[in-house]
MISEMI-969588 format. One record per residue (C-alpha): x negated, y, z negated; residue number from 1. Coordinates in steps of 0.001 Angstrom, whole numbers, plus 500000, padded with zeros to 6 digits. Each point is the difference from the previous one (the first is absolute). Example, Ala and Ser with C-alpha at 12.3 -4.5 7.8 and 13.67 -1.06 7.14 Angstrom:
BEGIN
<site px="487700" py="495500" pz="492200" n="1"/>
<site px="498630" py="503440" pz="500660" n="2"/>
END
This chain:
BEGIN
<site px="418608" py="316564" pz="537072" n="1"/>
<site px="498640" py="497891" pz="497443" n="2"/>
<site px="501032" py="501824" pz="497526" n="3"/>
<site px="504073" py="499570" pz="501393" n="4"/>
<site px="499703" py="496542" pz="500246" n="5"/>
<site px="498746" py="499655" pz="496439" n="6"/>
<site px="502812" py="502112" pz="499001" n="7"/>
<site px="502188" py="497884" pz="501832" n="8"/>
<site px="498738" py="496597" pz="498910" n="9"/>
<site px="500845" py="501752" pz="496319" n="10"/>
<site px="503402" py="500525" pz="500925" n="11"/>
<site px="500477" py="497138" pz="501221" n="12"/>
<site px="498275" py="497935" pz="496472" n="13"/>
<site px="502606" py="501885" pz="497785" n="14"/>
<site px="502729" py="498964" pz="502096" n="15"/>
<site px="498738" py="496228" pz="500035" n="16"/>
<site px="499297" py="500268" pz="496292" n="17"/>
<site px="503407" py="501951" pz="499404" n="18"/>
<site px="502511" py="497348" pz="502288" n="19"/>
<site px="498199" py="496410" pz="498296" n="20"/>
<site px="500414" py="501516" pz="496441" n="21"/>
<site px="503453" py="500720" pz="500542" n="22"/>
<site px="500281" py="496539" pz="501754" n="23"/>
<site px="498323" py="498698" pz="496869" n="24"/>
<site px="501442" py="502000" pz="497226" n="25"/>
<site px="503457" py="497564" pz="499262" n="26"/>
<site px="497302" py="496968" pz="499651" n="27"/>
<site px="497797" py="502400" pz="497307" n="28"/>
<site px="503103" py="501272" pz="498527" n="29"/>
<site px="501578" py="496630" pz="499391" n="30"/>
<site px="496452" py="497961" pz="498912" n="31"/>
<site px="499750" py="503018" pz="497297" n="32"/>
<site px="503130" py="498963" pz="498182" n="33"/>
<site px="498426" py="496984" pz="498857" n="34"/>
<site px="496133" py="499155" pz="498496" n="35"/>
<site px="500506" py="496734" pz="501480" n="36"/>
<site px="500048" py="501662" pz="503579" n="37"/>
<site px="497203" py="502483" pz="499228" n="38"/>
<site px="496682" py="497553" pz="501941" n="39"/>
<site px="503111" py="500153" pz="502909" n="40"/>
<site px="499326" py="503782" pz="500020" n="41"/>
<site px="496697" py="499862" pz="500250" n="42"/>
<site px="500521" py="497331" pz="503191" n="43"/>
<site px="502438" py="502294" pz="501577" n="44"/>
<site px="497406" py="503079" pz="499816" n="45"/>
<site px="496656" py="497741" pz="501305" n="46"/>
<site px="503014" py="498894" pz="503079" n="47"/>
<site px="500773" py="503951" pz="500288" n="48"/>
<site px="496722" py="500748" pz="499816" n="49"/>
<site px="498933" py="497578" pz="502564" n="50"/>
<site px="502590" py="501038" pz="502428" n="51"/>
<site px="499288" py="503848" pz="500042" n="52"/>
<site px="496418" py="499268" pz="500136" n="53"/>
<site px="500498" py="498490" pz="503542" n="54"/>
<site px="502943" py="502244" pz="501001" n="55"/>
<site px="497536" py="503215" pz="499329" n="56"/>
<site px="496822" py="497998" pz="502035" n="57"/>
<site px="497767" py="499192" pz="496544" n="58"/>
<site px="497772" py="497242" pz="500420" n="59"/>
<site px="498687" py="498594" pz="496916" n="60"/>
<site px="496301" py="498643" pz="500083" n="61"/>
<site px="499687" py="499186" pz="496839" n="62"/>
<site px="496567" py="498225" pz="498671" n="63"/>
<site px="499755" py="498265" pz="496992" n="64"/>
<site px="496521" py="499206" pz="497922" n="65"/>
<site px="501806" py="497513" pz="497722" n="66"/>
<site px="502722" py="497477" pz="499316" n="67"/>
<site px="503033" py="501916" pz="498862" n="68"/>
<site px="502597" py="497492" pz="497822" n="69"/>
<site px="503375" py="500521" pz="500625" n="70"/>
<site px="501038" py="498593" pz="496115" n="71"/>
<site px="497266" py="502409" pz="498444" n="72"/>
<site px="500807" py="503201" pz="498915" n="73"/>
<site px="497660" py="503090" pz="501097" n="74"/>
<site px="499087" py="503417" pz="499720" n="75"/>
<site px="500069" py="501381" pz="503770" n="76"/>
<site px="498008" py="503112" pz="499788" n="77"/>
<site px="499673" py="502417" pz="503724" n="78"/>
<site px="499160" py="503221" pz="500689" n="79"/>
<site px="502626" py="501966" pz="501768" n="80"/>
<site px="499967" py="502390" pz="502485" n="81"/>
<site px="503601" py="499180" pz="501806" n="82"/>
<site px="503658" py="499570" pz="499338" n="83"/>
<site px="499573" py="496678" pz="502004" n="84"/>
<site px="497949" py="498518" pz="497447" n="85"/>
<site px="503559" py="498956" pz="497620" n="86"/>
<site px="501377" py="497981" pz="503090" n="87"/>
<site px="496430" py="498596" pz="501248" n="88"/>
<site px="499045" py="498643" pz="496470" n="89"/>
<site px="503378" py="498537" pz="499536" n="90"/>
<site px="498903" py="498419" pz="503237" n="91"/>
<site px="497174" py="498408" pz="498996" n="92"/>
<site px="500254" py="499584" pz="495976" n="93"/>
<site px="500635" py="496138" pz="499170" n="94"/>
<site px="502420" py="498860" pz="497616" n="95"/>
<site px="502031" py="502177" pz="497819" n="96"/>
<site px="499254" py="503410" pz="499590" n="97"/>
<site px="501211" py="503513" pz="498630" n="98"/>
<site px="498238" py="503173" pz="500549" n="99"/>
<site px="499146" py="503000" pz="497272" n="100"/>
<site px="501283" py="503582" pz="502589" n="101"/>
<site px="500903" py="503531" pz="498546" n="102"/>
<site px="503439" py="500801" pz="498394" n="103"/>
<site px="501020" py="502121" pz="503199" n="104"/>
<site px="500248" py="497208" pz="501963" n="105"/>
<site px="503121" py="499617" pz="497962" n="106"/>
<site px="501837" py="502837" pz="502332" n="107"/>
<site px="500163" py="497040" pz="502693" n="108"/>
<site px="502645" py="497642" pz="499827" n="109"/>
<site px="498192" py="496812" pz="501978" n="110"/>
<site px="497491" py="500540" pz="496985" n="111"/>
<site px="501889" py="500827" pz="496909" n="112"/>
<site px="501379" py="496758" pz="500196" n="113"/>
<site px="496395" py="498645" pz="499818" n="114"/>
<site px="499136" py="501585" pz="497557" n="115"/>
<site px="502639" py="499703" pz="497576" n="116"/>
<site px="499408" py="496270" pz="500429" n="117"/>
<site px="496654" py="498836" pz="500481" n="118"/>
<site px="497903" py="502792" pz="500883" n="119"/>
<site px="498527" py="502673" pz="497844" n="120"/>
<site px="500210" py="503429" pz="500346" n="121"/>
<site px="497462" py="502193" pz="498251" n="122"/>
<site px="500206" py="503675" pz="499176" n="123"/>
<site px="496408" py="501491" pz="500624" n="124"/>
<site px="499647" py="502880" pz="497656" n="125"/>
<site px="501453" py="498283" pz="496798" n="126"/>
<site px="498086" py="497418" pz="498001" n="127"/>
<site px="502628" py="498775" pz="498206" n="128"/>
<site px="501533" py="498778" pz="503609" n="129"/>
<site px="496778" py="498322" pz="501019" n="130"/>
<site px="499954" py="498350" pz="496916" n="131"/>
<site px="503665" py="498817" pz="500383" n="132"/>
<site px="499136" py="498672" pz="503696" n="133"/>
<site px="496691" py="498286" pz="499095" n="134"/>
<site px="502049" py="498267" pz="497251" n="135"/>
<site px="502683" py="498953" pz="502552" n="136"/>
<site px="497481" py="498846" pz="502822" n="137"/>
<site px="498244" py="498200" pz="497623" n="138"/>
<site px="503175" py="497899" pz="499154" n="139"/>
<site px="500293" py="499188" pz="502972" n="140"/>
<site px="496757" py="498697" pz="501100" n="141"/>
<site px="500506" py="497907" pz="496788" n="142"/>
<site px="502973" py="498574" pz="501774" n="143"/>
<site px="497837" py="499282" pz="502938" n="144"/>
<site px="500996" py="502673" pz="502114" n="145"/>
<site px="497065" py="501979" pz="501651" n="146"/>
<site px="499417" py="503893" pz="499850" n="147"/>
<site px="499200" py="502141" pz="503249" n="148"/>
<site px="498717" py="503280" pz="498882" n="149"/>
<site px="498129" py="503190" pz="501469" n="150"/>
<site px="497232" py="500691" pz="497489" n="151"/>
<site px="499383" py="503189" pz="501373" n="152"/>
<site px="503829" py="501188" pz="499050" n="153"/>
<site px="500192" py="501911" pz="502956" n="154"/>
<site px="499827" py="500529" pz="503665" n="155"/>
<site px="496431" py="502378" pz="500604" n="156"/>
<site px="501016" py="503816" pz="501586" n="157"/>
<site px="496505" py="499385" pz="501810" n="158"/>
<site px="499833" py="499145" pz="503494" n="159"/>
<site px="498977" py="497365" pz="500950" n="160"/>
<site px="499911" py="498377" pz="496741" n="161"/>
<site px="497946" py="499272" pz="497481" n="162"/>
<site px="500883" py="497989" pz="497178" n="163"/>
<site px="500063" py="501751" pz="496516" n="164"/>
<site px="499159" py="498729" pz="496249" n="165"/>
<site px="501983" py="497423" pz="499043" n="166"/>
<site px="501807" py="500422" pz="496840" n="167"/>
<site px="499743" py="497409" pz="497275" n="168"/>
<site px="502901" py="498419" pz="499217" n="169"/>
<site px="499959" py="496785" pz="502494" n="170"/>
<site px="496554" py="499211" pz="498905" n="171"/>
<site px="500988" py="499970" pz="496646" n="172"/>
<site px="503327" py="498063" pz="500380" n="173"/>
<site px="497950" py="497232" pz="502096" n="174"/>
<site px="497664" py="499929" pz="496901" n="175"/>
<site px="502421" py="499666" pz="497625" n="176"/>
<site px="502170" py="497083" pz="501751" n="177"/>
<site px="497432" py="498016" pz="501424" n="178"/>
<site px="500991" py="500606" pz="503482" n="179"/>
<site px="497541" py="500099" pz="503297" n="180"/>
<site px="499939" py="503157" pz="501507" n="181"/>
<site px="500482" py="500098" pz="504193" n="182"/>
<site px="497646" py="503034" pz="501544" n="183"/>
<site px="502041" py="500607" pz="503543" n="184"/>
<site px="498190" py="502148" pz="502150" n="185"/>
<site px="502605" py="501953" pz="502303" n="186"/>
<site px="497606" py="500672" pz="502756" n="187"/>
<site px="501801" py="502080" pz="502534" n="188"/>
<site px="503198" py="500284" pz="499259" n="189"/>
<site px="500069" py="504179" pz="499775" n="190"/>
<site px="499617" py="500037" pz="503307" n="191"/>
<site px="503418" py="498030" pz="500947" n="192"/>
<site px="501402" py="502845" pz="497464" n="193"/>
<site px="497935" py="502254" pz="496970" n="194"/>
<site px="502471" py="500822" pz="497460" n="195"/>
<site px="503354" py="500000" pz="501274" n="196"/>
<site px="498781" py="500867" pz="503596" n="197"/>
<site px="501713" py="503572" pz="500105" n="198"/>
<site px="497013" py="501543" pz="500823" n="199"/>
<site px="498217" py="497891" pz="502725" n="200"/>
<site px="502914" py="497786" pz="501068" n="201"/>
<site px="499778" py="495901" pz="500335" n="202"/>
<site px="498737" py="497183" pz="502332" n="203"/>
<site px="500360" py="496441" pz="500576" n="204"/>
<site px="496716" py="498147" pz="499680" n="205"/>
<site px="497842" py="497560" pz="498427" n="206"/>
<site px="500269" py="500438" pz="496108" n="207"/>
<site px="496447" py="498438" pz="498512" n="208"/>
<site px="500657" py="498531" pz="496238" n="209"/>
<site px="496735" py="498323" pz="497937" n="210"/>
<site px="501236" py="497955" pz="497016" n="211"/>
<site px="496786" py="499983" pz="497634" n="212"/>
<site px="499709" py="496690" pz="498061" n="213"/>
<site px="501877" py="499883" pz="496823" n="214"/>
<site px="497954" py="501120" pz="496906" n="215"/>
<site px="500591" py="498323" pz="496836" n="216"/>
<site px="500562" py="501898" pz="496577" n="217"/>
<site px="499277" py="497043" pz="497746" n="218"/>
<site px="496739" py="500879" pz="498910" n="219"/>
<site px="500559" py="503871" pz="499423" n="220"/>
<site px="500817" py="501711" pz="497165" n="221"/>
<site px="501873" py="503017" pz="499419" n="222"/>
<site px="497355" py="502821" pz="500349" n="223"/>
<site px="499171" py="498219" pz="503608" n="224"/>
<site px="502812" py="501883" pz="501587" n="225"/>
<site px="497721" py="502710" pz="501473" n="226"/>
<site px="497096" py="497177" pz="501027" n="227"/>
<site px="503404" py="498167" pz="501901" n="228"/>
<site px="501707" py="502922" pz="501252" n="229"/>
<site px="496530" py="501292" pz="501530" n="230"/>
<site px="499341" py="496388" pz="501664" n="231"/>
<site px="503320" py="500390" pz="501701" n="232"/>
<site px="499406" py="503745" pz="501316" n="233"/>
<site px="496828" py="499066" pz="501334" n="234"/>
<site px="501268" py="496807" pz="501176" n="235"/>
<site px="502934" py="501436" pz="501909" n="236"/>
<site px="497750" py="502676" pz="501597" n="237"/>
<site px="497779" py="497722" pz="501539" n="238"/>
<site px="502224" py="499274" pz="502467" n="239"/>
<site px="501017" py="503350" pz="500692" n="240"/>
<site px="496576" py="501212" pz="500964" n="241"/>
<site px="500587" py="499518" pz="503915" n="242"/>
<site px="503896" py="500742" pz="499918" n="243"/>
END
């Protein structure tokens, strides 16, 4: 029976998530004409966000172990285990933001205009891609705009979860700009949805979020990327001991 209503509640997500991006999708399509209009996209998705997050029965209880500026641009590193985490992060991310996601998020319309705008999309398997996105992200967070990323580059096929290796490139992008990375522990968010809930349906609960305090980059060098990115994994974990 459990297992129905799960089912059900899934349902029932993709068609809240499905009607408020249509609802949405003139606003995104109009604000993308313009770079002038392109923090009002990010406004519109932290309102759609908000609004299928209560519509679904997510309740954010989000902690946070530091002061988080709204005028300062960040690196937002969390693991990820669910296609919730996009919408809860643009949620709870302050200021303006863009995220790094893979190219085949493309195939969506909602997102293509995201990413063809402020977002970057990454393709995986080719370095010369990562290179071009890296390059791109880190223009932006020169512009002040903060970067959202999934250092793992993937959803786990584990279940439950564990998070994997984290690959290098944020660490080294924080390094080289100067910019405080953001550890966010996504405590137990799989089990509202793991992956893209197919297998094991989704449920309305209490989503737990930890926002680690901001670690600086101004005193690292650039072969400190491993001694940061390590800090982080550990960091992130710690809260996901008892999840």
């Amino acid at each position: 029976m459990i297992k129905l209503l799960r089912h059900l509640h899934r349902i029932y997500s993709l068609f809240v998530l499905f009607v408020f991006s249509a609802l949405f999708y003139p606003f995104y399509y109009l604000a993308s004409r313009n770079p002038k209009y392109y923090d009002l996209m990010n406004r519109l998705r932290k309102w759609n966000s908000m609004i299928c997050s209560f519509f679904i029965g997510l309740v954010y209880r989000v902690k946070f172990e530091g002061v988080i500026k709204s005028d300062q641009a960040y690196i937002y590193c969390a693991n990820h285990t669910s296609n919730f985490d996009i919408m809860i992060l643009c949620v709870i991310a302050k200021g303006r933001f863009h995220f790094m996601g893979k190219e085949e998020l493309l195939a969506n319309p909602v997102l293509k205009l995201f990413f063809n705008t402020i977002d970057v999309p990454v393709k995986r398997e080719s370095k010369i891609s990562a290179f071009r996105a890296f390059k791109k992200a880190g223009d932006n967070l020169e512009k002040g705009m903060s970067l959202i990323i999934f250092p793992e580059g993937r959803i786990e096929d584990q279940y439950p979860p564990k998070t994997i290796p984290f690959k290098n490139g944020p660490f080294r992008l924080a390094i080289e700009k100067n910019i405080p990375i953001v550890p966010v522990s996504m405590v137990n968010i799989w089990k509202r949805m793991w992956d893209d809930g197919s297998k094991y349906g989704t449920s309305p609960g209490i989503c737990d979020i930890y926002i680690h305090k901001p670690i600086g980059t101004e005193d690292l060098g650039v072969d400190d990327f491993d001694v940061l990115k390590n800090r982080v994994f550990d960091l992130i974990n710690s809260k996901l001991a008892d999840k």
